[in-house]
N, C-alpha and C positions, 0 to 999 in steps of 0.2 A: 504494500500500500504506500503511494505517495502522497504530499501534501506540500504546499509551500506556507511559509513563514515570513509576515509582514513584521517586522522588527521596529521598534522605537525606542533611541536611547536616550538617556538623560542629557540635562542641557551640560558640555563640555567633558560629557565623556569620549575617550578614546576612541572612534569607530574603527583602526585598525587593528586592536589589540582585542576590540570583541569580535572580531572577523576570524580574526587568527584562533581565538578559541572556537567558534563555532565553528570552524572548519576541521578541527580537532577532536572534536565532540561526535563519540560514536551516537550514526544514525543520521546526521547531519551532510549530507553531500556535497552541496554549493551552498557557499553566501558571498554575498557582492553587495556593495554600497551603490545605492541608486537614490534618483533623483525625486523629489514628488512628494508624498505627503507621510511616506515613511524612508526608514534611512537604511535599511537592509531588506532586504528577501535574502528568502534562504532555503532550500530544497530541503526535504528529511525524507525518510525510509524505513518502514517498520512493518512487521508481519501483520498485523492488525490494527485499528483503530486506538484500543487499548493500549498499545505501543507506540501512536503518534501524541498519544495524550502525554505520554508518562515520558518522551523525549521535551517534550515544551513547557511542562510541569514541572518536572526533576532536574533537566539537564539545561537548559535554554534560560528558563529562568532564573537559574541560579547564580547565570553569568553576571556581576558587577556590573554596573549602567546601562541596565537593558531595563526599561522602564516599561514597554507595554507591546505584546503580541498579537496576531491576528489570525490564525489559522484556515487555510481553503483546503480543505482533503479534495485529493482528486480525484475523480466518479468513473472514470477511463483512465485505463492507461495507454 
């Protein structure tokens, strides 16, 4: 199952040092700094639904100056 990740981080955080963890971070495939109304997407992967949650919940959020997520699971692959 995939899913992307609309990322928002706090005002003067790092965004290449939460890039670098997120791309570090099992489950997590791409992240890239984009332009628009948040400041990351980011690809993830996980056998289930139950393991898209619990990458964005446990691991995503956990990352320092990551302020607020957005999740699209994708309905096709």
């Amino acid at each position: 199952m995939k899913a992307f990740v609309e990322i928002k981080i706090e005002t003067g955080a790092n965004i290449e040092r939460i890039i670098q963890l997120l791309r570090s971070t099992e489950g997590v495939k791409e992240a890239f700094a984009v332009t628009g109304h948040t400041d990351i997407i980011a690809s993830i992967e996980a056998s289930d639904l139950k393991g898209i949650a619990d990458i964005v919940t446990q691991k995503i959020h956990a990352i320092k100056g990551i302020e607020d997520t957005e999740t699209m699971v994708c309905v096709e692959d």
